[in-house]
N, CA, C and O atoms as a DFTB+ gen file, in Angstrom:
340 C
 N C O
     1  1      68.721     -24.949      29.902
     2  2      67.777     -24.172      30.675
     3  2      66.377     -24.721      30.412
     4  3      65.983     -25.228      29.362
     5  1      65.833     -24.575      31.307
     6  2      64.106     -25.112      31.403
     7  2      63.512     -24.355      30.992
     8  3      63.871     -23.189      30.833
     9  1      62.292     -24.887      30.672
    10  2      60.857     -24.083      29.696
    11  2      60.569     -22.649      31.361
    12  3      60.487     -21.422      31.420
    13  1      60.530     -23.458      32.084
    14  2      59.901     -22.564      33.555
    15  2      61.023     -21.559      33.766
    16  3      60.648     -20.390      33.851
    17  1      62.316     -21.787      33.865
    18  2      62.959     -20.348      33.864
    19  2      63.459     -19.706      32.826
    20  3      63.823     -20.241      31.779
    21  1      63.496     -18.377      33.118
    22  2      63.349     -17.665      32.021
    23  2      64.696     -16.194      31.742
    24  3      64.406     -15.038      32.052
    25  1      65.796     -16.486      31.260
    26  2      66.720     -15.861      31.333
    27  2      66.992     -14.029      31.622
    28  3      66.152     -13.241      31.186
    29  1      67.893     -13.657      32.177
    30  2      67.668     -12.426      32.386
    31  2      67.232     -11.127      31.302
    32  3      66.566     -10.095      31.385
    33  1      67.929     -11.752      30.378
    34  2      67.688     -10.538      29.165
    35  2      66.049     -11.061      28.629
    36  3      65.490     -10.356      27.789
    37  1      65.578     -11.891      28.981
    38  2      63.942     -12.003      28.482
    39  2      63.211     -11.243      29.290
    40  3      62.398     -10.544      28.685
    41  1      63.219     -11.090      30.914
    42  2      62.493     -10.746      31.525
    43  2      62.645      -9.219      31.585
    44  3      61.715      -8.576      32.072
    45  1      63.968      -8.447      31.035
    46  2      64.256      -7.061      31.053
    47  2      63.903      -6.607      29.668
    48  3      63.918      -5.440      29.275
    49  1      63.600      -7.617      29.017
    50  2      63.574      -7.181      27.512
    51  2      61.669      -7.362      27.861
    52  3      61.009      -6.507      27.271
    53  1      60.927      -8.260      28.639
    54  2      59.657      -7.998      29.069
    55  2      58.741      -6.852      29.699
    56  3      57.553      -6.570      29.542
    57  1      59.821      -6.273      30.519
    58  2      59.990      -4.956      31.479
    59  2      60.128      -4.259      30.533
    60  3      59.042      -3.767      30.226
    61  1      61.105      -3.883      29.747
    62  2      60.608      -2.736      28.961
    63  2      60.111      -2.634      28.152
    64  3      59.831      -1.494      27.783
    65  1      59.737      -3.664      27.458
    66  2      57.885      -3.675      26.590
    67  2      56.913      -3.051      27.385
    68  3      56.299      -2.085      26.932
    69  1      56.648      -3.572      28.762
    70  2      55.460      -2.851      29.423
    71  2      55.892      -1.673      30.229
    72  3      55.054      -0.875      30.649
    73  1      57.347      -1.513      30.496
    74  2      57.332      -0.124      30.478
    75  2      57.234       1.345      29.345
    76  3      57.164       2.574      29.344
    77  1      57.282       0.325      28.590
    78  2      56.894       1.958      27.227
    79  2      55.212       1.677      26.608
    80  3      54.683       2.280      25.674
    81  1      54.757       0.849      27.246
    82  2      53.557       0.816      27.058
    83  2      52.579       1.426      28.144
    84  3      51.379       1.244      27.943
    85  1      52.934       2.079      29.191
    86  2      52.443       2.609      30.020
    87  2      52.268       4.070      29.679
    88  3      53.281       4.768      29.661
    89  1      50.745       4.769      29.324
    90  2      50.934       6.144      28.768
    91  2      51.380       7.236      29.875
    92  3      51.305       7.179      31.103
    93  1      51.723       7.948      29.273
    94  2      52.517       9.480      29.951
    95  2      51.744      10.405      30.251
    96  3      51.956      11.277      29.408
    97  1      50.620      10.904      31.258
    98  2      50.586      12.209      31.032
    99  2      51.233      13.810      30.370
   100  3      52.010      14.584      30.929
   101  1      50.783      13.894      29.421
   102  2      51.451      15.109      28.916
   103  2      51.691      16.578      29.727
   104  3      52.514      17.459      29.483
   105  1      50.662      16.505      30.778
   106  2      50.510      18.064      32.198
   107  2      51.876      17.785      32.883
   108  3      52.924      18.432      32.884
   109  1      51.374      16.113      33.711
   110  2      52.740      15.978      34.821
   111  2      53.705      15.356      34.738
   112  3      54.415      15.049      35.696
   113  1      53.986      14.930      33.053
   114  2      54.554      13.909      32.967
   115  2      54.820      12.405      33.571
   116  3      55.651      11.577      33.196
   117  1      53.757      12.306      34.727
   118  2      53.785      10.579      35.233
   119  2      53.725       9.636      34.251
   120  3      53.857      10.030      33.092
   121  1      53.534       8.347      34.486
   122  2      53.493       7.063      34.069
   123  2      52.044       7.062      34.674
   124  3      51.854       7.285      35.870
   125  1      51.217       6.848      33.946
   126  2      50.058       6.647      34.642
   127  2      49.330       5.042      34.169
   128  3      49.884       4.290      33.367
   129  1      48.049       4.744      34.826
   130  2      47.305       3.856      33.833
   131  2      45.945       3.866      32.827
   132  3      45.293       2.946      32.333
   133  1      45.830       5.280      32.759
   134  2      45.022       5.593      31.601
   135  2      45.070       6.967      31.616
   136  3      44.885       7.626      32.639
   137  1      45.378       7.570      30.219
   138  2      45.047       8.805      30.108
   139  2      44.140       8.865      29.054
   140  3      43.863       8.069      28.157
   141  1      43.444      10.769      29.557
   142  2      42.132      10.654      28.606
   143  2      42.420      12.054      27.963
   144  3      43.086      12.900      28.560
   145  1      41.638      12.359      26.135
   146  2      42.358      13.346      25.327
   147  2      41.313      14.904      25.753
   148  3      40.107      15.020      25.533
   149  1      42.042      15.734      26.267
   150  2      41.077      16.869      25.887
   151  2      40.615      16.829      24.811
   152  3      41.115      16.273      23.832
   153  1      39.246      17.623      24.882
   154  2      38.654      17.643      23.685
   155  2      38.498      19.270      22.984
   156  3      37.802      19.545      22.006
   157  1      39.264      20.134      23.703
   158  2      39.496      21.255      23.306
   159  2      40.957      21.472      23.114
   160  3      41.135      22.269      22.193
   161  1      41.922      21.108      23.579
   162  2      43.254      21.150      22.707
   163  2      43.954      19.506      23.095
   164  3      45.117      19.723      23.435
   165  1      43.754      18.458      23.142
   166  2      44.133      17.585      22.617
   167  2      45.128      17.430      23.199
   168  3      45.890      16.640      22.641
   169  1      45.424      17.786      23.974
   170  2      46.369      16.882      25.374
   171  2      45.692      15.453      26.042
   172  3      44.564      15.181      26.453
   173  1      46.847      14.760      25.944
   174  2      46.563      13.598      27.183
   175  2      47.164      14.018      28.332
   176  3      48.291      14.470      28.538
   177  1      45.917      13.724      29.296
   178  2      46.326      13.958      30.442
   179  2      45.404      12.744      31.405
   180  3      44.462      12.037      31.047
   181  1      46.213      12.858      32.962
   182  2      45.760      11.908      33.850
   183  2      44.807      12.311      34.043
   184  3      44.444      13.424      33.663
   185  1      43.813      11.144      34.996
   186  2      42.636      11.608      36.396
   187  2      43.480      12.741      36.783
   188  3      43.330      13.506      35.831
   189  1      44.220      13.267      37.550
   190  2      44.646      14.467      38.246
   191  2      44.693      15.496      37.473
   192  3      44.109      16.510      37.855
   193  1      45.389      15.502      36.208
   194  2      45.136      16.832      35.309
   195  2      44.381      17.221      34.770
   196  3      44.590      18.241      34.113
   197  1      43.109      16.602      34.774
   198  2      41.377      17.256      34.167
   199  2      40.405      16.798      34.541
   200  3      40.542      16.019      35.484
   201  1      39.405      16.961      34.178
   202  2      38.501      15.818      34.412
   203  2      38.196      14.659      33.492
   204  3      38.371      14.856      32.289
   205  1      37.891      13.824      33.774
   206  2      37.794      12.975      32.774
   207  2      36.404      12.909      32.169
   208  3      36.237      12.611      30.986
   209  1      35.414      13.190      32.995
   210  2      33.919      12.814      32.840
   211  2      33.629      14.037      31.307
   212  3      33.126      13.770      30.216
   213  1      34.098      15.163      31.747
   214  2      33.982      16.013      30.799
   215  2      34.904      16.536      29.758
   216  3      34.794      17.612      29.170
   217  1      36.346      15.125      29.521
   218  2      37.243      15.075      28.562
   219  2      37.650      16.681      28.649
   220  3      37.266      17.365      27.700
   221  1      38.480      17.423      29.827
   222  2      38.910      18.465      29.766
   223  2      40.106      18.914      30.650
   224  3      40.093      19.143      31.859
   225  1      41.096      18.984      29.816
   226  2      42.569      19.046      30.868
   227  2      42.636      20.583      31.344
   228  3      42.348      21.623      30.751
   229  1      43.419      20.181      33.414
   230  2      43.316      21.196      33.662
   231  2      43.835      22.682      33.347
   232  3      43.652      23.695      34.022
   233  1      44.544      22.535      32.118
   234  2      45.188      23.979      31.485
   235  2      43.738      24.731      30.832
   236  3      43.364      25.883      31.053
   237  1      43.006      23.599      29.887
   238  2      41.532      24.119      29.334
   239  2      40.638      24.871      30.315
   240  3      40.114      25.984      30.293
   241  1      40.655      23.856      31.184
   242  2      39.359      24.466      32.659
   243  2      39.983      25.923      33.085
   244  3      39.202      26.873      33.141
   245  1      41.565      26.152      33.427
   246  2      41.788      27.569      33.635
   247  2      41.355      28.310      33.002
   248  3      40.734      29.322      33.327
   249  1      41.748      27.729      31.485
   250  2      41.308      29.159      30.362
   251  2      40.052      29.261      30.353
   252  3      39.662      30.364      29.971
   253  1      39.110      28.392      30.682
   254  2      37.853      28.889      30.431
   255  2      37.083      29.733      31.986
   256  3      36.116      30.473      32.165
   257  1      37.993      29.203      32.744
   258  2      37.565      30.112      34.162
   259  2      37.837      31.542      33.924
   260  3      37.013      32.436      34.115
   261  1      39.468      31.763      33.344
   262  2      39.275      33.456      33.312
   263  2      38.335      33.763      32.325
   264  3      37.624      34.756      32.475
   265  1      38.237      33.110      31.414
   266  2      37.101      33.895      30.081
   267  2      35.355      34.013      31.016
   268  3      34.250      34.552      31.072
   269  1      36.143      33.182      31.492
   270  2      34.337      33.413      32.716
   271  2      34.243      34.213      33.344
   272  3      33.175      34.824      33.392
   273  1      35.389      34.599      34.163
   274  2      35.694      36.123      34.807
   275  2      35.598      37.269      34.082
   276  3      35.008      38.273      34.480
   277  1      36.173      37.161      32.997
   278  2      35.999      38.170      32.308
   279  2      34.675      38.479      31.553
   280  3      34.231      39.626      31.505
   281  1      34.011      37.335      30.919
   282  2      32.829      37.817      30.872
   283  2      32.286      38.554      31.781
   284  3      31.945      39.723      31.600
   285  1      32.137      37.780      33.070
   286  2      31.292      38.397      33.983
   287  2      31.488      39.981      34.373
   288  3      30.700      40.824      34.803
   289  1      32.738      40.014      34.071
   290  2      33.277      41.687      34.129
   291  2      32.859      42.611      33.218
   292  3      33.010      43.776      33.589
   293  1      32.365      42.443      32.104
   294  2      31.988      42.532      31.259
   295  2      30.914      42.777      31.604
   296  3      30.636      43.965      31.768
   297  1      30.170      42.025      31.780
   298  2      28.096      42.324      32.037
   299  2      27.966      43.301      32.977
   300  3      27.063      44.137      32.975
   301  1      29.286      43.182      34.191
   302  2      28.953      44.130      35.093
   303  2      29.225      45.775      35.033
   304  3      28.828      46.719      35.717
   305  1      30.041      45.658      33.951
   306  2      30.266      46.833      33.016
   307  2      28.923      47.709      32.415
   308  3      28.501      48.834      32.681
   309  1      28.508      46.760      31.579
   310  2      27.268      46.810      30.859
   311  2      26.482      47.284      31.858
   312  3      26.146      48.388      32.286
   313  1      26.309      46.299      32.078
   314  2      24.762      46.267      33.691
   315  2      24.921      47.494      34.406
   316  3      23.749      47.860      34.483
   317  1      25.667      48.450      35.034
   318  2      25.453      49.813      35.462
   319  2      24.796      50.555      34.617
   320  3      24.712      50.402      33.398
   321  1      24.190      51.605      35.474
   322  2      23.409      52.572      34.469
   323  2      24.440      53.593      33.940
   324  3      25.539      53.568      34.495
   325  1      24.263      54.405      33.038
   326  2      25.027      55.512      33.164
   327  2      24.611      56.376      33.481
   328  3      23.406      56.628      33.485
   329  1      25.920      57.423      34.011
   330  2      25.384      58.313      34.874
   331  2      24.594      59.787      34.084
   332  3      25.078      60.251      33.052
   333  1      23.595      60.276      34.610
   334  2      23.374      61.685      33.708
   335  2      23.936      62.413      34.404
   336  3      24.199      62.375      35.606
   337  1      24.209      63.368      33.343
   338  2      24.900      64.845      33.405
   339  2      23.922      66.235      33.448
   340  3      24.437      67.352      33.495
C-alpha cells in the first residue's frame, strides 16, 4: 500500500478521534462547535441554549426571569397604600 492511500480502519479510527472531540451541549444534547460555561451553574451549553456574550444558559435566564417577576410582585405589594379603617 502507498504512503497516499490510507486504509480503512485509519480513516474510521480518524473519524472517531474527531468525532469525540466535538463538544456536546449539555441543554440539547447536540454536537456542536463551541460551547460556552454558564457562569452561574456551570453548564455547557450551545449559541442556542444561552447567551454567550453574557456566559448564561437558558435554564439560568428563566430562573432569573421569575425571580424578576416575583420581585416585581413584591414592590407592588409594598407600593400600595394601606387602607384606613
Amino acid at each position: 500500500m502507498s504512503d497516499t492511500h490510507l486504509s480503512a480502519d485509519v480513516l474510521r479510527g480518524d473519524l472517531r478521534r474527531r468525532t469525540r472531540e466535538m463538544p456536546k451541549c449539555e441543554i440539547c444534547y447536540e454536537d456542536v462547535d463551541k460551547v460556552y460555561t454558564c457562569k452561574t451553574c456551570g453548564t455547557e451549553f450551545c449559541v442556542d441554549c444561552g447567551d454567550p456574550k453574557k456566559k448564561i444558559c437558558i435554564l439560568c435566564i428563566e430562573d432569573e426571569e421569575e425571580e424578576d417577576e416575583e420581585e416585581d410582585e413584591d414592590e407592588e405589594v409594598e407600593e400600595k397604600p394601606k387602607k384606613r379603617r
